[in-house]
SERO-4910 file (N, C-alpha, C, O; in steps of 0.05 Angstrom, whole numbers):
BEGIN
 pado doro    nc1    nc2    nc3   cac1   cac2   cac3    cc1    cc2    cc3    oc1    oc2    oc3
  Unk    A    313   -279    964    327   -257    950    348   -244    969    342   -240    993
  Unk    A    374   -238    958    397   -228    976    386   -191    971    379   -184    949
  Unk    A    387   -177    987    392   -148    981    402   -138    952    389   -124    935
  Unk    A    432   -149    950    437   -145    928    419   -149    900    412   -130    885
  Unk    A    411   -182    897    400   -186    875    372   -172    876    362   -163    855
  Unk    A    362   -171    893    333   -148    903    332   -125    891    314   -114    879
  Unk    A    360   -114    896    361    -85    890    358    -83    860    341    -74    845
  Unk    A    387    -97    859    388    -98    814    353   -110    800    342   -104    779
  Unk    A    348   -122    814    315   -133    807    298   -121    809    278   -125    795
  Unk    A    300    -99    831    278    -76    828    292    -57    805    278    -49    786
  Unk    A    321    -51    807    327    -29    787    323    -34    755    318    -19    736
  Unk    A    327    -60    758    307    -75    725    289    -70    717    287    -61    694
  Unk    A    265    -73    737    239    -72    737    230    -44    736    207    -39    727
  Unk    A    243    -25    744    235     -1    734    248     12    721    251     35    729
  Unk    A    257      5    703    280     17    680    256      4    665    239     21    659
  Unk    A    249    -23    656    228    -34    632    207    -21    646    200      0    635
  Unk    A    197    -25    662    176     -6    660    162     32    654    142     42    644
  Unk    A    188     40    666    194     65    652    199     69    632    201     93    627
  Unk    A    203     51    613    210     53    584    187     39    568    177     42    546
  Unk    A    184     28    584    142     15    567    126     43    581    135     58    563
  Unk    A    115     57    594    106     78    597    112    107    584     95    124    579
  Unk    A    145    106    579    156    135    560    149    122    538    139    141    526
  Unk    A    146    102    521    137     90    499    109    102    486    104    117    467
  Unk    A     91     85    509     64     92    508     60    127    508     55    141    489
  Unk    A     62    133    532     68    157    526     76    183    500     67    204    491
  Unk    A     97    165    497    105    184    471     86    172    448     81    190    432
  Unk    A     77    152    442     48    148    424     34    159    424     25    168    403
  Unk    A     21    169    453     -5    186    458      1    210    447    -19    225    442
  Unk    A     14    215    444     32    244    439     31    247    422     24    269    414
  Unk    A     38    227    402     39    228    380      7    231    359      1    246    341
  Unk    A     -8    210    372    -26    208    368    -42    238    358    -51    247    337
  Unk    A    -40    247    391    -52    272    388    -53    299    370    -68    318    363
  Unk    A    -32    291    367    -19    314    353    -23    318    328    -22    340    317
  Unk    A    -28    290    313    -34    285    285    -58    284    287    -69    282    265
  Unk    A    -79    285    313   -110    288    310   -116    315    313   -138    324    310
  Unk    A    -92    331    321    -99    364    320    -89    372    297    -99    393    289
  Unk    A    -71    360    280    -66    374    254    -92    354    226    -96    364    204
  Unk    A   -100    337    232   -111    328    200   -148    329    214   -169    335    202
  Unk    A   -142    321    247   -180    317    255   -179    287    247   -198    285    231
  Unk    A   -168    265    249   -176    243    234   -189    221    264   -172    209    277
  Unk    A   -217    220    270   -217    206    287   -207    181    297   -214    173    320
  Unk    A   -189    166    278   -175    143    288   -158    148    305   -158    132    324
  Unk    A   -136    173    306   -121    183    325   -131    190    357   -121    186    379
  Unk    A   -153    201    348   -162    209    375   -181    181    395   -188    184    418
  Unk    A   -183    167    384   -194    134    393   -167    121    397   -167    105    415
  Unk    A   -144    124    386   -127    103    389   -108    125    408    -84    119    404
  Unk    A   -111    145    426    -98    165    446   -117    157    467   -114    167    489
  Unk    A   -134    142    465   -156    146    488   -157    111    498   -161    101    521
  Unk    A   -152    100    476   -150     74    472   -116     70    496   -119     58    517
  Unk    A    -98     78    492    -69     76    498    -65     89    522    -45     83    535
  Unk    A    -80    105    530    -80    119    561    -95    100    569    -82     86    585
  Unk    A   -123     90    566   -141     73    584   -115     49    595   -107     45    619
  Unk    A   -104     35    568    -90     20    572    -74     26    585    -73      6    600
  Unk    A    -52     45    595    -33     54    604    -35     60    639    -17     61    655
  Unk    A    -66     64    642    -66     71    667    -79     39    676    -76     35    700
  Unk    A    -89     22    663    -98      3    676    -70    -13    674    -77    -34    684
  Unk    A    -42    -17    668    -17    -28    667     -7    -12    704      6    -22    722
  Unk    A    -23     18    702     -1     28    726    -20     19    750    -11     19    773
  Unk    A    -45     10    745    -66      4    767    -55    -23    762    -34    -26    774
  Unk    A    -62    -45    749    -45    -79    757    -25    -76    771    -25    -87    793
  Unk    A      1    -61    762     28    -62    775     38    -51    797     61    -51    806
  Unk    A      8    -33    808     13    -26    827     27      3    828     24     15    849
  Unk    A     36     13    815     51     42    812     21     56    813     22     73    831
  Unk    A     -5     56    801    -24     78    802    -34     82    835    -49    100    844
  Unk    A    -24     66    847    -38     65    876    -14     78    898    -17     85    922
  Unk    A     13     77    881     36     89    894     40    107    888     50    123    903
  Unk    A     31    118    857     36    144    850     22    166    844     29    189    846
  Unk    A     -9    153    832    -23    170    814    -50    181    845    -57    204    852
  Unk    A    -59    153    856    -73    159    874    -76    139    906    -90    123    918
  Unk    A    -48    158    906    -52    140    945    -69    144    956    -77    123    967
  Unk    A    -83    165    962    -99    171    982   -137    153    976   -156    156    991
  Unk    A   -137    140    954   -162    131    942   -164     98    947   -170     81    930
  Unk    A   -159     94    965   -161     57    965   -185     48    956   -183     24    948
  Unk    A   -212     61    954   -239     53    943   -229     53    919   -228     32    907
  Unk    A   -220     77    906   -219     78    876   -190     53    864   -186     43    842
  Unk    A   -176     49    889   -153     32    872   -163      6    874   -149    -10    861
  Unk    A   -188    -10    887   -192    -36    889   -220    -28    863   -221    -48    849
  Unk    A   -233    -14    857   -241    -15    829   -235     -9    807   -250    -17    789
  Unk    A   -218      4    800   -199     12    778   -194     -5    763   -197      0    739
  Unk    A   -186    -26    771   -178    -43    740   -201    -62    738   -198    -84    727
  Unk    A   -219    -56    746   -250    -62    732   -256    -46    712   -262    -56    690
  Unk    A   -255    -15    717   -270      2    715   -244      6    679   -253     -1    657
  Unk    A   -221     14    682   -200     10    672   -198    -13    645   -195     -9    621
  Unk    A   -201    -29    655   -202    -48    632   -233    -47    617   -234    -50    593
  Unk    A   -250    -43    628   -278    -39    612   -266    -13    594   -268    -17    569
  Unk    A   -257      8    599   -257     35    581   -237     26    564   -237     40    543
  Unk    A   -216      5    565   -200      4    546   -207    -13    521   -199    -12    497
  Unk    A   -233    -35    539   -242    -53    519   -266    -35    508   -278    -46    490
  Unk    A   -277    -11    515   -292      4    498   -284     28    474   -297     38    456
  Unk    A   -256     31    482   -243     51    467   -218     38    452   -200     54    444
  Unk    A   -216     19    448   -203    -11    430   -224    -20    414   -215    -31    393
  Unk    A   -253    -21    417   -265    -25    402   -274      0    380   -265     -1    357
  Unk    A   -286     13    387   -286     36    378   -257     49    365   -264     67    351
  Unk    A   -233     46    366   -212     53    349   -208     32    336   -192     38    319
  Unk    A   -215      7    333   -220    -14    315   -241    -13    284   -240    -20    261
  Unk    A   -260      1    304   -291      7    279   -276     32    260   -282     28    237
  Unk    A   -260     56    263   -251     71    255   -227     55    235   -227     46    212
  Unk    A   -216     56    249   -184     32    234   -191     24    220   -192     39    201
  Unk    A   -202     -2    213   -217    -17    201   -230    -10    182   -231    -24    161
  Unk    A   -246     17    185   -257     17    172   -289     11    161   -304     18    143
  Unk    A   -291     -4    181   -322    -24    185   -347    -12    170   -362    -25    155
  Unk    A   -348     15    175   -375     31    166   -371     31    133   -391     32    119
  Unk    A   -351     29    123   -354     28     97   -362     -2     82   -378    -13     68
  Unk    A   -335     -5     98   -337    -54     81   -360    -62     91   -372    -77     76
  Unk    A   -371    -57    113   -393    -67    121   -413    -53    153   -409    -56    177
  Unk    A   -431    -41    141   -448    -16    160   -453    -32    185   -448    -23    207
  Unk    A   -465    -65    178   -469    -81    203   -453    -90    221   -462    -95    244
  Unk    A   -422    -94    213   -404   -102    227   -397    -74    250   -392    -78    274
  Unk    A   -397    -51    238   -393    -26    240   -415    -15    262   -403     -1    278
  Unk    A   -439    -15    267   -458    -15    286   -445    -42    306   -440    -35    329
  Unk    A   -439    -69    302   -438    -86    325   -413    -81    340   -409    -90    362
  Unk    A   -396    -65    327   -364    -64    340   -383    -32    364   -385    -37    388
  Unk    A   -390    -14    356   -396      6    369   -416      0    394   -414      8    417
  Unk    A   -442    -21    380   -446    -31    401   -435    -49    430   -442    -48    454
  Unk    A   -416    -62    418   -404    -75    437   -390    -53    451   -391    -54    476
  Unk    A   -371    -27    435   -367    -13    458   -378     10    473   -364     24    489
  Unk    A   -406     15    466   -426     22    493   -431     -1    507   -445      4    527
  Unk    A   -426    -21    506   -437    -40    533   -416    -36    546   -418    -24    567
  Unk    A   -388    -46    536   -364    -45    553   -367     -7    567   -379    -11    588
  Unk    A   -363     12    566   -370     34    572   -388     31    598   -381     42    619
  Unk    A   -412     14    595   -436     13    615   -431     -4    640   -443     -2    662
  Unk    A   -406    -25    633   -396    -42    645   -387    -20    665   -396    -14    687
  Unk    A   -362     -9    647   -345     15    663   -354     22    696   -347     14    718
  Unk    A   -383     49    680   -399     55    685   -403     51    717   -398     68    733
  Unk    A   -413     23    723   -433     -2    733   -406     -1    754   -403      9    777
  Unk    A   -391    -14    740   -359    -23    767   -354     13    771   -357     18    795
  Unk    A   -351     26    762   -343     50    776   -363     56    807   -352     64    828
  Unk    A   -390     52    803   -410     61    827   -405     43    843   -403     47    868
  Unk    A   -403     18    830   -403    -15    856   -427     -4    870   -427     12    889
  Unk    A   -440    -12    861   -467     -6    877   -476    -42    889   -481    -59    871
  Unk    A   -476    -47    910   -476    -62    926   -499    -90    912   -490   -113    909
  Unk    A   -517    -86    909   -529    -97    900   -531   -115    871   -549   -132    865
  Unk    A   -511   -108    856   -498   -120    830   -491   -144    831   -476   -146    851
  Unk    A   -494   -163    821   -473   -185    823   -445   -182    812   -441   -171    790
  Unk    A   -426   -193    828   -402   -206    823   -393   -210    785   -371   -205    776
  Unk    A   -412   -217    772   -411   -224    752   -408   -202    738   -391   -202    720
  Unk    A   -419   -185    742   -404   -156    730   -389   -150    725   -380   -144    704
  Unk    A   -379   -150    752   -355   -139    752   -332   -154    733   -318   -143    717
  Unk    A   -333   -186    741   -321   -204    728   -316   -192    693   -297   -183    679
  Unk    A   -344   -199    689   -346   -186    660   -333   -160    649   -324   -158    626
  Unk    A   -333   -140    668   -313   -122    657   -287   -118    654   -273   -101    642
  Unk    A   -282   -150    675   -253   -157    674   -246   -169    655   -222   -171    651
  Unk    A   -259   -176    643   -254   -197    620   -255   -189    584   -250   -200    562
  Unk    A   -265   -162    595   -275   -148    567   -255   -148    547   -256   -158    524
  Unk    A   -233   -134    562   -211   -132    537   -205   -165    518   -196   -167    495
  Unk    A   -210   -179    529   -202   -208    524   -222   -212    495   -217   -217    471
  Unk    A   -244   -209    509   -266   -223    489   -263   -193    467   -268   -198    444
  Unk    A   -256   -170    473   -261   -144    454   -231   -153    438   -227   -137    419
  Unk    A   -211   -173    440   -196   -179    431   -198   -195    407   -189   -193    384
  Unk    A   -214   -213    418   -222   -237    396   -241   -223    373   -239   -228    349
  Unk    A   -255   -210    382   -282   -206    366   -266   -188    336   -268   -194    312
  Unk    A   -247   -159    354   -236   -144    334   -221   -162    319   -221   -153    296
  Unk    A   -201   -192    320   -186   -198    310   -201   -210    284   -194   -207    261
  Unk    A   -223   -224    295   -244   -234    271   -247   -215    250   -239   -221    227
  Unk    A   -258   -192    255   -261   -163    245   -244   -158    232   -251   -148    211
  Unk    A   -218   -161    235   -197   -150    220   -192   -169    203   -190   -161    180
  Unk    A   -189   -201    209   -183   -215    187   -207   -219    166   -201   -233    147
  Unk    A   -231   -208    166   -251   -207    145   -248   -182    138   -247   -181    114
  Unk    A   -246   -160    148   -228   -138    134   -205   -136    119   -206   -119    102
  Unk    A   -184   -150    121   -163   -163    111   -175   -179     80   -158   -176     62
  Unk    A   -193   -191     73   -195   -211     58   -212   -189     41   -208   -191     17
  Unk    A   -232   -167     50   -236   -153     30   -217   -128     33   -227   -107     40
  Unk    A   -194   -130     30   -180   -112     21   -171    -83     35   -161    -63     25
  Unk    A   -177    -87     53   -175    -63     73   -144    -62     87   -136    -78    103
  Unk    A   -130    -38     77   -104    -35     73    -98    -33    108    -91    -55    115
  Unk    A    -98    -21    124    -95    -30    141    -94    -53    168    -83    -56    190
  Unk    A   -116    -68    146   -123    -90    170    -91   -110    168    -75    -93    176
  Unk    A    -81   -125    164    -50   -134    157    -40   -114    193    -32   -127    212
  Unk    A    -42    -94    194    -21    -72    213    -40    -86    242    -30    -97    261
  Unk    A    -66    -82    238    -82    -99    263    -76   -123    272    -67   -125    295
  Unk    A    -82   -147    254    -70   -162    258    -45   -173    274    -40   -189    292
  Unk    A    -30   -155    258      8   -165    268      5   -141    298     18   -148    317
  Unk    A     -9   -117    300    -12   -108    328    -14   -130    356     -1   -135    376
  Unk    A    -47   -142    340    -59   -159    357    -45   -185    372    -46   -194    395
  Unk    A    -30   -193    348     -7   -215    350     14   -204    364     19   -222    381
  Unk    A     34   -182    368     45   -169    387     35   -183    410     44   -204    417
  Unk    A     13   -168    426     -1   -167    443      5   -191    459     20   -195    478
  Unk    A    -18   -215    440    -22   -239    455      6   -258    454     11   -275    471
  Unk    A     23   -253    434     55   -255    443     67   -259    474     75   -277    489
  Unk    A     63   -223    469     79   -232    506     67   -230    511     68   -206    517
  Unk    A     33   -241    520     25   -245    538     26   -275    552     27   -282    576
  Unk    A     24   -291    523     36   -313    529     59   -323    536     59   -342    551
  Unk    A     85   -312    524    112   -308    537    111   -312    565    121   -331    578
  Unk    A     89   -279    581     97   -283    608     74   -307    621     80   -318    643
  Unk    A     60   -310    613     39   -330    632     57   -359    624     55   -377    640
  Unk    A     71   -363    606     94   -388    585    111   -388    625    108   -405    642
  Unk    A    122   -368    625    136   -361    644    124   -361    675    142   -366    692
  Unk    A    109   -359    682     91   -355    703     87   -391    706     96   -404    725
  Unk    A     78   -398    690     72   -429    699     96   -448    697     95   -473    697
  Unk    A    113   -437    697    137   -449    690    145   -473    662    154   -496    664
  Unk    A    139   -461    642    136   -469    611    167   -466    600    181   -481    586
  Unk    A    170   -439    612    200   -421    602    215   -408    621    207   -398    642
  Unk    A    233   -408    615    254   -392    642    249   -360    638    248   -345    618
  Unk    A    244   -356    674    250   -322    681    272   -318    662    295   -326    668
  Unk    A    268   -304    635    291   -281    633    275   -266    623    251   -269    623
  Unk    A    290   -243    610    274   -217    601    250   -214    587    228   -207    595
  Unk    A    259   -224    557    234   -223    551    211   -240    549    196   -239    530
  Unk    A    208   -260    573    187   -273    594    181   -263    610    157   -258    614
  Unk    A    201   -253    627    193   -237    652    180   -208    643    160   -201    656
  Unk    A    186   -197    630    166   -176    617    157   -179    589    163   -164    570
  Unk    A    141   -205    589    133   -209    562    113   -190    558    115   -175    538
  Unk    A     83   -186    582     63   -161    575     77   -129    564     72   -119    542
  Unk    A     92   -118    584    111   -103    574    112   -107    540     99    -94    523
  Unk    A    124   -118    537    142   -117    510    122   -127    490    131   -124    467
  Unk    A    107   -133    490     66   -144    477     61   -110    469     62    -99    447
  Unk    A     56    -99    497     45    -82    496     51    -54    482     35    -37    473
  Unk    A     82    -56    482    107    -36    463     99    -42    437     91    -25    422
  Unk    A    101    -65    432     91    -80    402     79    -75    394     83    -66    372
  Unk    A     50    -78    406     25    -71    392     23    -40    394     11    -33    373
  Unk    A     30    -13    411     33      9    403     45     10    383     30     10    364
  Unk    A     68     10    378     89      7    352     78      5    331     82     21    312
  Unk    A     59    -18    332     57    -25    304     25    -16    299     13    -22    278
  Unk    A     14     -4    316    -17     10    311     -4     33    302    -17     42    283
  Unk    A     25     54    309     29     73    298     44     70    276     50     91    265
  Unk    A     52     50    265     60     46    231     36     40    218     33     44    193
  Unk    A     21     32    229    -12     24    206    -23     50    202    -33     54    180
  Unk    A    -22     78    228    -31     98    223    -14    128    214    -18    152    210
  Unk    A      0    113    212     26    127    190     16    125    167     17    142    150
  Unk    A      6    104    164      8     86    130    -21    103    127    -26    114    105
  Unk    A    -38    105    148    -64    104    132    -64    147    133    -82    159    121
  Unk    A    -42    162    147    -45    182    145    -30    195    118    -37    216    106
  Unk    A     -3    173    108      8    181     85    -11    172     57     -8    186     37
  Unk    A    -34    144     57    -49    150     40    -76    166     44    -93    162     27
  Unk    A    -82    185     66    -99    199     59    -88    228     54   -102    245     41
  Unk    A    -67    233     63    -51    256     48    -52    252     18    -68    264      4
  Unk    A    -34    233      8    -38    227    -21    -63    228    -39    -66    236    -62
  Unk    A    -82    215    -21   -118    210    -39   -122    250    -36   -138    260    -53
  Unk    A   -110    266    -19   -124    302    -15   -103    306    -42   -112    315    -63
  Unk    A    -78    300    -38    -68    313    -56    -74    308    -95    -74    325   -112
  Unk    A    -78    286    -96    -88    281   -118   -116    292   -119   -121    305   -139
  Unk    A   -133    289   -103   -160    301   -104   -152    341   -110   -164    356   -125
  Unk    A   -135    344    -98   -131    378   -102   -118    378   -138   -128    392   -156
  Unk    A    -99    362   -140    -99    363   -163   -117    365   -183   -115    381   -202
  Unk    A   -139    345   -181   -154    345   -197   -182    371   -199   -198    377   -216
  Unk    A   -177    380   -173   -192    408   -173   -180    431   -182   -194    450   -188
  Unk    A   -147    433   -186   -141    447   -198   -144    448   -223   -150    469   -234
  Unk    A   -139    428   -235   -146    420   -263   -170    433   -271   -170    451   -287
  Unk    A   -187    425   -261   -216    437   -254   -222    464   -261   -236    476   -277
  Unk    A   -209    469   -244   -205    502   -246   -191    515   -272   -201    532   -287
  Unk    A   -165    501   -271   -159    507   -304   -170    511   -329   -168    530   -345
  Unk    A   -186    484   -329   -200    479   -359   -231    507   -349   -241    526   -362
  Unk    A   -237    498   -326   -261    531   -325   -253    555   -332   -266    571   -346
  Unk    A   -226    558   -318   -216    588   -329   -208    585   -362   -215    604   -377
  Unk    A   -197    566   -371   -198    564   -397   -223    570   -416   -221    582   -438
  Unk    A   -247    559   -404   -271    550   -420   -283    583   -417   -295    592   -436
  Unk    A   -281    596   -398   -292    622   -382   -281    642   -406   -292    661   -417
  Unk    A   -250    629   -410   -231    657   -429   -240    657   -463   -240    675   -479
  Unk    A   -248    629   -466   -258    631   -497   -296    638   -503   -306    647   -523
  Unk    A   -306    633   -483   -337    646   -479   -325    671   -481   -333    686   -499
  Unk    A   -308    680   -466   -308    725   -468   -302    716   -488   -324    714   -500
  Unk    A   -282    708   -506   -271    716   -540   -296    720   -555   -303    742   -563
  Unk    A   -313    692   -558   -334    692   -573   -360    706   -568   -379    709   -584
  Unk    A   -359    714   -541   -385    731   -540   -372    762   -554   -387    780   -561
  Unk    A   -345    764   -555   -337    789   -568   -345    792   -593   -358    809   -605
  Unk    A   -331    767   -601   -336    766   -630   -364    772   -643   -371    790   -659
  Unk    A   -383    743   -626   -405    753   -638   -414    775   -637   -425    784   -657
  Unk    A   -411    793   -609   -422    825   -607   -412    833   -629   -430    839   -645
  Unk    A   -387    838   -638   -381    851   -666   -388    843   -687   -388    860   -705
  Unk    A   -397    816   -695   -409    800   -721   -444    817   -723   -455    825   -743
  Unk    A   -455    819   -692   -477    822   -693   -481    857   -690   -504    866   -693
  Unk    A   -461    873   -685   -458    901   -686   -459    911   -722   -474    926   -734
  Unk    A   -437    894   -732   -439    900   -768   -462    895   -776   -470    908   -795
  Unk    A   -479    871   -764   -505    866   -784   -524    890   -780   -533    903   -799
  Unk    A   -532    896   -744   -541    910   -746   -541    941   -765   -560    952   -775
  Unk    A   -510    948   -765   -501    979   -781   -520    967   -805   -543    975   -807
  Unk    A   -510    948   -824   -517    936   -842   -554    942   -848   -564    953   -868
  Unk    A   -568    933   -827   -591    939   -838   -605    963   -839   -625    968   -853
  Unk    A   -590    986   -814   -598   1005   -816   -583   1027   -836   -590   1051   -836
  Unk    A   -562   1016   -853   -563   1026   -884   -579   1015   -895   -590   1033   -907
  Unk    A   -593    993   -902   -614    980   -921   -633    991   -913   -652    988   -928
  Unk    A   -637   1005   -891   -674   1014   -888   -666   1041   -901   -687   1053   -902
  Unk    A   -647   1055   -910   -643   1079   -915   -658   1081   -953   -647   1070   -973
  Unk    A   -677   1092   -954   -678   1100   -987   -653   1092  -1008   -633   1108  -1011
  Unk    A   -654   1074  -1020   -633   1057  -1035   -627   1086  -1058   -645   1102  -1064
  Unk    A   -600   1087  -1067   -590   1108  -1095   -608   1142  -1078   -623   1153  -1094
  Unk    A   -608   1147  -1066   -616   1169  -1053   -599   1194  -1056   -604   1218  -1060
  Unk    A   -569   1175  -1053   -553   1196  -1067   -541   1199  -1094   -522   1214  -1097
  Unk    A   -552   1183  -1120   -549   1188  -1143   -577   1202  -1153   -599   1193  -1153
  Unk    A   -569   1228  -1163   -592   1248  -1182   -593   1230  -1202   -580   1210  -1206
  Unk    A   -617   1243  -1220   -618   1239  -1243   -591   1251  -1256   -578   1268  -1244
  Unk    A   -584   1244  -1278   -570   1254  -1295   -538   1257  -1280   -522   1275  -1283
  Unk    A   -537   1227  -1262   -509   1221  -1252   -490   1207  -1274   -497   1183  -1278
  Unk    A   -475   1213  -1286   -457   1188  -1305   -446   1172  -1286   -437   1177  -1265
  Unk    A   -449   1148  -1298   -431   1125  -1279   -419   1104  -1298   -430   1088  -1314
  Unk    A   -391   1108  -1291   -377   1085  -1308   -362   1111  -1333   -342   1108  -1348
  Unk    A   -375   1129  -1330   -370   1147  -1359   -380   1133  -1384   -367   1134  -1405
  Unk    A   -405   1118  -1381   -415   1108  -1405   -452   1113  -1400   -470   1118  -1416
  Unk    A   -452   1110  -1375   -488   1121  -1376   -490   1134  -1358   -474   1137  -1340
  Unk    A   -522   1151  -1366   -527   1165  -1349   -553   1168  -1339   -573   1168  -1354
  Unk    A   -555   1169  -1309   -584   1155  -1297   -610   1165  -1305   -608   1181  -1323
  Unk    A   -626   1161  -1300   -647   1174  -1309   -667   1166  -1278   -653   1148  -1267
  Unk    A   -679   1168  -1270   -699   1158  -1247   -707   1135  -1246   -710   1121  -1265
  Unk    A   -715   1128  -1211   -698   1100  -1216   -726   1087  -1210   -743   1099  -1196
  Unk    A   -730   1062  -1223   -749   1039  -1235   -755   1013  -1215   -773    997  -1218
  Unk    A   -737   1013  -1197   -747    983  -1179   -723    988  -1159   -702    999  -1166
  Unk    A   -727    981  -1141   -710    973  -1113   -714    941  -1100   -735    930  -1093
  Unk    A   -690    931  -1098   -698    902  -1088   -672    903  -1059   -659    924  -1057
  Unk    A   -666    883  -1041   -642    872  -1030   -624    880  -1030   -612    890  -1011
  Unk    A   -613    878  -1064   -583    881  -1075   -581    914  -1071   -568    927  -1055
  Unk    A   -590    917  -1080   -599    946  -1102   -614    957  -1112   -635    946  -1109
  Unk    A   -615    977  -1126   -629    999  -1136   -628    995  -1168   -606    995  -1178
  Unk    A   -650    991  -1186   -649    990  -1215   -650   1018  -1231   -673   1025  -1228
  Unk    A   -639   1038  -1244   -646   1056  -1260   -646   1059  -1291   -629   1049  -1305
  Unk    A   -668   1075  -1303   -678   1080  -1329   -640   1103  -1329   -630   1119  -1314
  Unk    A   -632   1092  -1358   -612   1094  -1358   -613   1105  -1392   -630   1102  -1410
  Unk    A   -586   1120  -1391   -581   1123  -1429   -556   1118  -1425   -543   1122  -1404
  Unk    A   -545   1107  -1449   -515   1098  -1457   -506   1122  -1475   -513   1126  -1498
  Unk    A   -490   1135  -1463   -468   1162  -1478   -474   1167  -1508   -487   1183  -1522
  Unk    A   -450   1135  -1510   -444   1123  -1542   -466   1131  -1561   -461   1149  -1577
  Unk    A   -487   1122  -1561   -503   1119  -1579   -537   1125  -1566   -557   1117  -1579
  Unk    A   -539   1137  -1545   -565   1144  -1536   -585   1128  -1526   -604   1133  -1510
  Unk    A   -579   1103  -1538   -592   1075  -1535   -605   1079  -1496   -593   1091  -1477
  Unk    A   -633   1064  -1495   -640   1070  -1469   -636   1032  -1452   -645   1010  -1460
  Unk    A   -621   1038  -1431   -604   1020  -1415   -623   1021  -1388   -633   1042  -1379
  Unk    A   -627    995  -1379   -633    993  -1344   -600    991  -1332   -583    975  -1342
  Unk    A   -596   1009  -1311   -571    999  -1291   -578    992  -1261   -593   1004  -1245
  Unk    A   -562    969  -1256   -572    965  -1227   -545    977  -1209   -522    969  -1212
  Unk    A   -551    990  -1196   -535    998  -1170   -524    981  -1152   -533    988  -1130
  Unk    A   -509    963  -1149   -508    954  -1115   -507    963  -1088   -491    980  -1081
  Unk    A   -520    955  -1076   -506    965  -1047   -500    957  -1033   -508    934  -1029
  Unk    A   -481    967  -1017   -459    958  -1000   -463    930   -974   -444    923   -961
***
């Protein structure tokens, strides 16, 4: 390498890298923000998911040991043990959420969570390096994200087949990913020529699959906005037809109170002594005239009667009201 081409080669290398980190970055951000306005735990797994990842990119490349923690050489030769286990536990776990798992299927949904408490324990385990462990541990926690790769991809494409609207956004994430990763290892073994996007194929994998985990969770926050808002609709409605149903119960309990106020008046004139106020010797009609009265029934009052005209003796019945 001449100075010159050194220089422009480092100033490359941290321009793409600074721009895959302001990326990630601005995801987490994003993330967060929509897990402080809706609470939706996929956000807050896929912010935790994207930092793990983000700091185990600055621990491989060397910048976490230049920047984040010089003074820790114990912690920078276990870090991306420790690092890659939390990402392959918090990739799994924002997988089981995404996905969906607990609903399409409770069992798939317990094994994704299981798998990421082991990866967690892995963490755990490489964080103490407790002397006595085997090698293989550690290995294994190196390897986590790999195999937590394959397993979720399975996961998603049987999620995919029953219908789970996001899995399609997993997928084409996942495929990002192992993209450039193959790009740059394509490049590393000499398959393909150093240029850009070989030489930072992980980089540009890793842009990808943020990218496109935050259009799947776009999609899945604009249909659960939509499923509240229709659900509110339909409680309004709700509410409508109750206040409706609430306003014709008052009408008719009015009503009846007044249907059942007249009956009552009603019988307490009928218990009253029927013709009580016709004397004997009332004319009625100007053709008879009463005489004392002979039967009471329901209707009315019967009276011993005479007819004007001709003296003739008449029953009259009274009505009442």
């Amino acid at each position: 390498w001449g100075s010159v081409a050194f220089t422009k080669a480092a100033r490359e290398d941290n321009l793409v890298t600074g721009a895959t980190f302001g990326v990630l970055l601005a995801v987490v951000a994003h993330a967060l923000f929509v897990f402080a306005s809706i609470r939706a735990p996929s956000y807050a797994l896929y912010a935790l998911f994207v930092s793990a990842f983000g700091l185990l990119q600055l621990a491989l490349f060397g910048y976490g040991f230049q920047f984040l923690w010089p003074g820790s050489p114990g912690w920078n030769v276990r870090s991306p043990a420790v690092l890659n286990a939390a990402t392959c536990a918090f990739y799994l776990a924002f997988a089981a959420s995404f996905l969906e798992t607990e609903r399409v299927s409770p069992r798939l949904h317990r094994g994704l969570w299981g798998l990421a408490a082991l990866a967690a324990a892995l963490g755990m385990v490489s964080l103490l390096s407790v002397r006595w462990l085997p090698a293989s541990v550690t290995r294994l926690s190196l390897y986590g994200p790999a195999v937590g790769a394959a397993v979720t991809l399975a996961v998603a494409l049987y999620t995919w087949r029953r219908r789970v609207t996001a899995a399609p956004f997993f997928v084409a994430a996942v495929g990002a990913l192992v993209l450039g990763m193959a790009l740059y290892q394509a490049q590393l073994g000499g398959s393909l020529p150093a240029v850009p996007w070989t030489t930072y194929g992980l980089q540009l994998g890793a842009v990808g699959e943020a990218l496109v985990f935050t259009f799947g969770l776009a999609r899945s926050y604009h249909r659960v906005t939509a499923e509240l808002g229709i659900r509110v609709g339909e409680l309004e409605e709700q509410r409508r037809q109750v206040s409706e149903l609430n306003t014709e119960l008052r009408r008719q309990v009015a009503e009846r109170s007044q249907l059942l106020a007249e009956a009552l008046a009603r019988l307490d004139r009928g218990s009253e002594p029927q013709g009580a106020e016709l004397a004997e010797g009332t004319l009625v009609a100007d053709r008879y005239r009463l005489g004392r009265p002979c039967g009471e029934g329901a209707m009315g009052v019967v009276y011993e009667a005479t007819r004007v005209d001709d003296g003739a003796p008449v029953a009259v019945k009274v009505l009442t009201e």
